[in-house]
C-alpha positions in Angstrom: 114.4 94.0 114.8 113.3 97.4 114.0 111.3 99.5 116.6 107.9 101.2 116.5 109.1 105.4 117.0 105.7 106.4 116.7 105.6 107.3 120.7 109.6 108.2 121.2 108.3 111.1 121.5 111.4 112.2 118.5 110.0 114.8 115.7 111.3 116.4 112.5 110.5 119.8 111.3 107.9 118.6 108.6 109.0 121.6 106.2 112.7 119.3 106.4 110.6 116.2 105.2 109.4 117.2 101.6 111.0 115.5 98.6 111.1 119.3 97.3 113.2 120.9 99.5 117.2 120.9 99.2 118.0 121.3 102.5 119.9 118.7 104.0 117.7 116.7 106.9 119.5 117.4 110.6 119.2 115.3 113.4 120.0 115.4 117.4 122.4 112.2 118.0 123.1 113.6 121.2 119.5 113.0 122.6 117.9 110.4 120.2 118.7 107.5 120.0 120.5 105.8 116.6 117.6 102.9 116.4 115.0 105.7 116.4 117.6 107.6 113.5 117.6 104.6 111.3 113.9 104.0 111.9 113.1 107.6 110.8 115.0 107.8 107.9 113.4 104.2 106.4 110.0 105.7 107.0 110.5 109.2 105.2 112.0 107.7 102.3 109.4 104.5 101.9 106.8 108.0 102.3 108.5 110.1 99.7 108.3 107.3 96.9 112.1 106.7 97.1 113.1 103.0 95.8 117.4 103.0 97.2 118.3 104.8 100.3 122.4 105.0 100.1 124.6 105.1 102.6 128.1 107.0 101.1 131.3 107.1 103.3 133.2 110.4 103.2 135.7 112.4 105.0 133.5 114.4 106.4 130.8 111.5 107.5 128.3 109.3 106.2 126.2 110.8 103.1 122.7 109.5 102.9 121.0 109.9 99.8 117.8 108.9 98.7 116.8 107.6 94.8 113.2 109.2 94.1 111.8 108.7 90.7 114.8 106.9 89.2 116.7 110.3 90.7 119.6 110.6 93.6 118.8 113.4 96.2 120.8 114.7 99.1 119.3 114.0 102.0 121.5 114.2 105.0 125.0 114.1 106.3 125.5 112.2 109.4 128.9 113.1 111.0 132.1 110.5 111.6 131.7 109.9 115.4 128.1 108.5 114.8 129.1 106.1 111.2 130.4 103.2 112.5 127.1 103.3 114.9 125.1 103.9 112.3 126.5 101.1 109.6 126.4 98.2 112.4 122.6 99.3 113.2 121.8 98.9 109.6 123.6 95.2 109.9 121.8 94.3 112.5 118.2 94.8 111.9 119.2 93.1 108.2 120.5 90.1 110.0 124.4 90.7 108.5 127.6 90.2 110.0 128.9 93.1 112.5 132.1 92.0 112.5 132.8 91.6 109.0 133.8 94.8 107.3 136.0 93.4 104.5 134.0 91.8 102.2 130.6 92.4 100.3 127.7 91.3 102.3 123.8 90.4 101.8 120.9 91.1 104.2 116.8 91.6 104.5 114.7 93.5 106.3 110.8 92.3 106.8 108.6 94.1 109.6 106.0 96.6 110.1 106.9 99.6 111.6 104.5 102.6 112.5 101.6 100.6 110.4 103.7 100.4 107.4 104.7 97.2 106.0 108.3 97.6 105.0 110.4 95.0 102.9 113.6 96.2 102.1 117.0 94.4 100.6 120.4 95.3 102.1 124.1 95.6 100.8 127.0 96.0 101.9 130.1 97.1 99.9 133.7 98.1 101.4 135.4 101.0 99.9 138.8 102.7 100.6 137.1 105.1 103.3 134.3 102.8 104.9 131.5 100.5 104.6 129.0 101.5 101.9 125.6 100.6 102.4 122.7 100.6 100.1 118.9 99.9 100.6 116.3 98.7 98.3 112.8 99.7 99.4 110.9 96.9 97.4 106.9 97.8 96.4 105.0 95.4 95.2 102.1 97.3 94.4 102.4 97.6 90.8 102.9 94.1 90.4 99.7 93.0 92.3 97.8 96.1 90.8 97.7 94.0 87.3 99.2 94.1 83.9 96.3 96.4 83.0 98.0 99.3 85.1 101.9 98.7 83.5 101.7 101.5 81.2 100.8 99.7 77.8 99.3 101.4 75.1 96.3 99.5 73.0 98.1 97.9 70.3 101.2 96.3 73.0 98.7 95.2 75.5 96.8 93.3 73.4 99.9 92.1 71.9 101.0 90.7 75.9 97.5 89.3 76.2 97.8 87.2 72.9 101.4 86.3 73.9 100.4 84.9 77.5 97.7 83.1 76.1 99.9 80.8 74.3 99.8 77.3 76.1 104.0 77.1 75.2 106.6 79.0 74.0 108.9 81.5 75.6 107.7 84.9 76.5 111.0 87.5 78.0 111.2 91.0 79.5 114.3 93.0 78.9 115.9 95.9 80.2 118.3 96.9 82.3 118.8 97.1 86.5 115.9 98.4 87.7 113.4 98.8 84.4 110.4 97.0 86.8 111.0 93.9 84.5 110.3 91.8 87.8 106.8 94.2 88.3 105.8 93.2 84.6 106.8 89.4 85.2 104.9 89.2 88.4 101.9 91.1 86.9 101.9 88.7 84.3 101.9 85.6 86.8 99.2 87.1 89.1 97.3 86.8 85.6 98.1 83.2 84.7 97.6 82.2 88.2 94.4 79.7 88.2 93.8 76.7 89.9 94.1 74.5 86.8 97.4 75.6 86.1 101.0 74.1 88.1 103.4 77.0 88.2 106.4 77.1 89.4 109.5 79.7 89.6 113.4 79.5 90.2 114.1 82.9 91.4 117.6 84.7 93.3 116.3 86.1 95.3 112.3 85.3 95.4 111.1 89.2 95.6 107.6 88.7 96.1 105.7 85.2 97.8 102.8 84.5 95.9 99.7 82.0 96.6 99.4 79.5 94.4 102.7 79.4 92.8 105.6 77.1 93.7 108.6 79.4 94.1 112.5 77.9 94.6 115.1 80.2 95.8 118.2 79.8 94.0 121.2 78.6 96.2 124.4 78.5 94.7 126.4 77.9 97.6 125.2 74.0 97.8 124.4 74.0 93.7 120.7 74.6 93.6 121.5 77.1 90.5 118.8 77.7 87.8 119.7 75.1 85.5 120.2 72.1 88.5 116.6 73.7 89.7 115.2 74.1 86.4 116.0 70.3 85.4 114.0 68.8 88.7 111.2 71.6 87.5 110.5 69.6 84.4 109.7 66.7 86.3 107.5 68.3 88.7 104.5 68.2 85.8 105.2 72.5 85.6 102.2 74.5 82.9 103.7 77.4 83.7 107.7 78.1 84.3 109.3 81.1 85.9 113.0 81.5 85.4 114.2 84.9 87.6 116.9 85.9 84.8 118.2 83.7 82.3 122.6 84.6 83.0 124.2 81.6 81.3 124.1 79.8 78.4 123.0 76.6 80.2 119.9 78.0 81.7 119.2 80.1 78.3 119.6 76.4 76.5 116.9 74.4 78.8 114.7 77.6 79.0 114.3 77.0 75.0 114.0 73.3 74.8 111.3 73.7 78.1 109.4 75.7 75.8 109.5 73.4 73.0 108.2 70.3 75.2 105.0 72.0 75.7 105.3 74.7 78.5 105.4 78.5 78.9 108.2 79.9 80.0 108.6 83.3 81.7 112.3 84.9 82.3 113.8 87.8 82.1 117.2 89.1 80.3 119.2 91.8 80.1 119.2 93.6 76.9 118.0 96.7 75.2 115.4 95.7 72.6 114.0 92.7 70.6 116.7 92.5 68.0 119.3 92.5 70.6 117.5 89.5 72.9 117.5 87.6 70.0 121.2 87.8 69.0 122.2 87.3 72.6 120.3 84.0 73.1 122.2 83.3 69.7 125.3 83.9 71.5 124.6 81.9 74.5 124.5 79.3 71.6 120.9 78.7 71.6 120.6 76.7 68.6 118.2 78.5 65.6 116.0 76.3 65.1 114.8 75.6 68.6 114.8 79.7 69.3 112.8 80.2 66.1 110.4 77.6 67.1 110.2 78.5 71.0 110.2 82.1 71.2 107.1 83.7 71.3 107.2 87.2 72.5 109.6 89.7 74.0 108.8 92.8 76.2 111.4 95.3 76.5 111.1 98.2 78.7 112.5 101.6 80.6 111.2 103.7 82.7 111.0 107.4 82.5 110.0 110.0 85.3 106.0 111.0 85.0 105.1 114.3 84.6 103.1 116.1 87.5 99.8 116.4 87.0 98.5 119.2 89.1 101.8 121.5 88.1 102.6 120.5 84.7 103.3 123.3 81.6 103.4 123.7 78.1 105.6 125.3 75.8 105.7 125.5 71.9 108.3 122.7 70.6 111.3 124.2 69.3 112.2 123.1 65.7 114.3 120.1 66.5 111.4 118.7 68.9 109.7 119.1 65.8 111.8 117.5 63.3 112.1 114.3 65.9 108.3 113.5 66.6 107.8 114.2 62.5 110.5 111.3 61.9 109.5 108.8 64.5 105.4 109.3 64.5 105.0 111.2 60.5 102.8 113.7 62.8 103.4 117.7 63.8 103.6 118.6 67.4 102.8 122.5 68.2 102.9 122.2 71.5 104.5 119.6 74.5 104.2 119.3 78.1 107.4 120.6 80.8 107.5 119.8 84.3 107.1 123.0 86.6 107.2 121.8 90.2 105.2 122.1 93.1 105.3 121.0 97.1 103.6 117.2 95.9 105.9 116.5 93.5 110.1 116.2 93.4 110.8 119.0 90.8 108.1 118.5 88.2 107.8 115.3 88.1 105.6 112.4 90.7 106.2 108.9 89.5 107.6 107.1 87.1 106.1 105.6 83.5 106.9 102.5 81.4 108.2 102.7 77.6 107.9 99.4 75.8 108.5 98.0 73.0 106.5 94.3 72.6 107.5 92.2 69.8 105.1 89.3 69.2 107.0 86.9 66.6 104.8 85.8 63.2 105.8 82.9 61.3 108.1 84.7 59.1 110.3 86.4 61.8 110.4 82.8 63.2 111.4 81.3 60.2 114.5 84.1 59.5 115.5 83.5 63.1 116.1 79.5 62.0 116.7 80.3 58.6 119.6 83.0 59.8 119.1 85.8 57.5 121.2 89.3 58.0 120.4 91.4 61.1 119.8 94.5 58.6 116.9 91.8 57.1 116.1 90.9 60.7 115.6 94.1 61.8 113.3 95.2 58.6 111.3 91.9 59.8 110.8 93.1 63.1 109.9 96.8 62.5 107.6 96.4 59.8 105.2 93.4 61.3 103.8 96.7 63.5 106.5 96.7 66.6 106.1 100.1 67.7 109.6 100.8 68.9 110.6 102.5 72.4 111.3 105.9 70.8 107.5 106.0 69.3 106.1 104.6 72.4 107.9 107.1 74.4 106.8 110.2 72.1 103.5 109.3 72.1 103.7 109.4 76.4 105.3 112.6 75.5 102.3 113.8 73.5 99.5 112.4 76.2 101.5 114.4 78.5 102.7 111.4 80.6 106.5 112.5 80.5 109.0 114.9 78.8 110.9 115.0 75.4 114.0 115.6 78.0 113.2 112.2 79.7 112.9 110.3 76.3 116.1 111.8 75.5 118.0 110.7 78.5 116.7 106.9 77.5 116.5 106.6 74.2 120.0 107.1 71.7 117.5 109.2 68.8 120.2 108.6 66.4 120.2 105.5 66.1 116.4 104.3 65.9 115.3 107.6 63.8 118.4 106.0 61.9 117.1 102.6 61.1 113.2 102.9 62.2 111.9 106.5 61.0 108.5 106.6 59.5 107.2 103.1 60.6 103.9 104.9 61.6 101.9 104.9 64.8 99.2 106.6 63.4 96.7 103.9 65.4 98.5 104.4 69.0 98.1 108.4 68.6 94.6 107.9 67.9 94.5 105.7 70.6 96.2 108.4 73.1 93.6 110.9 71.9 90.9 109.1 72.7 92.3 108.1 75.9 92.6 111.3 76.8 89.4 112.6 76.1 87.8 112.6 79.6 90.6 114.0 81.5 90.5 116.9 83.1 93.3 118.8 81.0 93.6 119.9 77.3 95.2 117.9 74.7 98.6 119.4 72.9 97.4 120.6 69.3 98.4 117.7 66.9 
């Protein structure tokens, strides 16, 4: 159980406790107690924005570090006498195994402490040196916020309302560990959620209980698995299905034929884009002419850090910058936005932004999916029914001053879209952005 501090009575310098600041955080294990240690460093890192708090083994002690904004930070460095305290606290309050140091181990933590509600995932992993632990801080406020606050611009939103109004078919988010795809899937259920409607998920592990919705948790230990759960699902009269994450090639193959028998189906996969979701349901030998009839839509999305808005920059776009935004969007950029850093931010950045790319399949993509033209032919398909592609997405952020040309880098290989996908225009999504942000309180880049 994890205790209330608020009255220990046990304090940190608040200068140590900013997301800014590169100094390590000390403590006093000599007077404070290790449950009050533990309890302290949850809270700071649930109050900073961080989503993983790690917990490294070393020679010289335990390394905590903190992920803020998809980003590792140092945070502190807890010595060797006071690790192995430390690690079995952690086990405890997530309801693992003490004793058990040699293999990889699960837990959960659900409480409220200090009148914060905290929900966090636990792991355990051994290493050479020690027990490595790492925590998942889940937040589930995006996902009850709405799909209207997931970062879609004009043309993809409306494409994900069209999509989820459907009455079958098979709608998929892709990315990869950690890209929100559970956010957007929730979003999207909170949506379709309605009293007329029977919906029921097959998750591992169920992230988020919602009211409503009929939710099985995956045990493969007895073999409840997705495709055991997902057969008894079809007979349980289902509108809507939920699959947690299509990972085999038997859930993949009564996902499709769900969809064909009338009902939506939700899951998530992971893969980079829609072309590549596509040929790796192929390869899970879903059969083309069930895919090409079932598959209605597929999100795919990444998530780059969001610019600061009270300390953000601009600087004129260097000739390269130049070159790629004239490639991907046909448009010139004089100008683009940099972080610059201040005491509410982590270095320039506060936040992190979705980049989609929302594929909404016409007849004719369907019918090269069954009819199993090229990829090259495939991809022209795809790209010229008016996908905007990540890359264009992302620019277009980059423009509205949402992110950096650094961050789209770091997601996107430039190469290889400006490659295949130059000059497929997003002329209407720029005009879009512009008008967006023509009541806020800071300047548009010259276009």
């Amino acid at each position: 159980m994890v205790q209330d501090t608020s009255n220990s009575g046990v304090t940190l310098d608040a200068s140590q406790l900013t997301g800014t600041n590169t100094k390590l955080i000390s403590f006093n294990f000599e007077e404070t107690p290790i449950t009050d240690i533990v309890n302290m460093i949850i809270l700071d890192a649930i109050k900073q924005g961080a989503s993983d708090i790690h917990f490294d083994p070393s020679d010289e002690g335990l390394k905590i570090r903190i992920r803020i904004d998809g980003t590792l930070f140092d945070y502190s460095l807890v010595p060797l006498y006071v690790q192995k305290n430390m690690i079995t606290r952690i086990k405890i309050i997530a309801g693992m195994n003490i004793t058990e140091s040699r293999v990889p181990q699960d837990g959960a933590i659900k409480n409220n402490l200090e009148n914060t509600n905290i929900d966090l995932r636990v792991s355990s992993l051994p290493t050479n040196i020690g027990e490595k632990i790492v925590v998942r801080i889940l937040d589930y406020s995006m996902s009850t916020a709405g799909i209207e606050e997931l970062d879609f611009n004009k043309q993809n939103f409306e494409k994900v309302l069209k999509m989820i109004a459907e009455p079958n078919g098979i709608i998929l988010v892709t990315g990869a560990t950690g890209t929100g795809k559970s956010t957007t899937v929730y979003s999207i259920l909170q949506r379709l959620n309605t009293e007329d409607r029977n919906i029921i998920t097959v998750e591992d592990p169920i992230e988020m209980n919602l009211d409503g919705i009929n939710q099985v948790q995956v045990i493969s230990d007895i073999g409840l698995s997705f495709a055991s759960a997902l057969r008894s699902i079809l007979r349980q009269d289902p509108d809507i299905i939920m699959i947690g994450e299509i990972r085999d090639d038997e859930t993949a193959r009564i996902a499709v034929r769900a969809a064909i028998t009338g009902h939506l189906v939700l899951s998530t996969i992971h893969t980079n884009n829609s072309l590549n979701t596509i040929e790796r349901l192929l390869d899970m030998e879903v059969e083309r002419y069930l895919l090409g009839s079932a598959l209605t839509g597929i999100v795919s999305q990444k998530l780059a850090r969001r610019l600061c808005k009270k300390c953000r920059g601009s600087k004129p776009a260097n000739e390269y910058e130049k070159s790629v935004f004239q490639k991907a969007l046909n448009i010139d950029v004089e100008n683009i936005y940099v972080p610059i850093g201040c005491l509410e931010c982590h270095n320039g950045y506060s936040g992190r932004i979705a980049i989609h790319e929302v594929l909404r399949l016409n007849q004719e993509i369907q019918d090269a999916i069954t009819g199993n033209v090229t990829k090259s032919e495939l991809r022209k398909l795809v790209y010229s029914s008016g996908t905007i592609t990540m890359l264009q997405d992302g620019l277009a952020k980059v423009i509205e001053g949402e992110t950096t040309f650094e961050e789209i880098l770091k997601l996107i290989d430039l190469e290889d879209d400006l490659g295949s996908n130059s000059n497929l225009g997003l002329e209407n999504t720029i005009e879009d952005s512009i008008t967006n942000n023509e009541n806020r309180d800071y300047d548009l880049l010259e276009i």
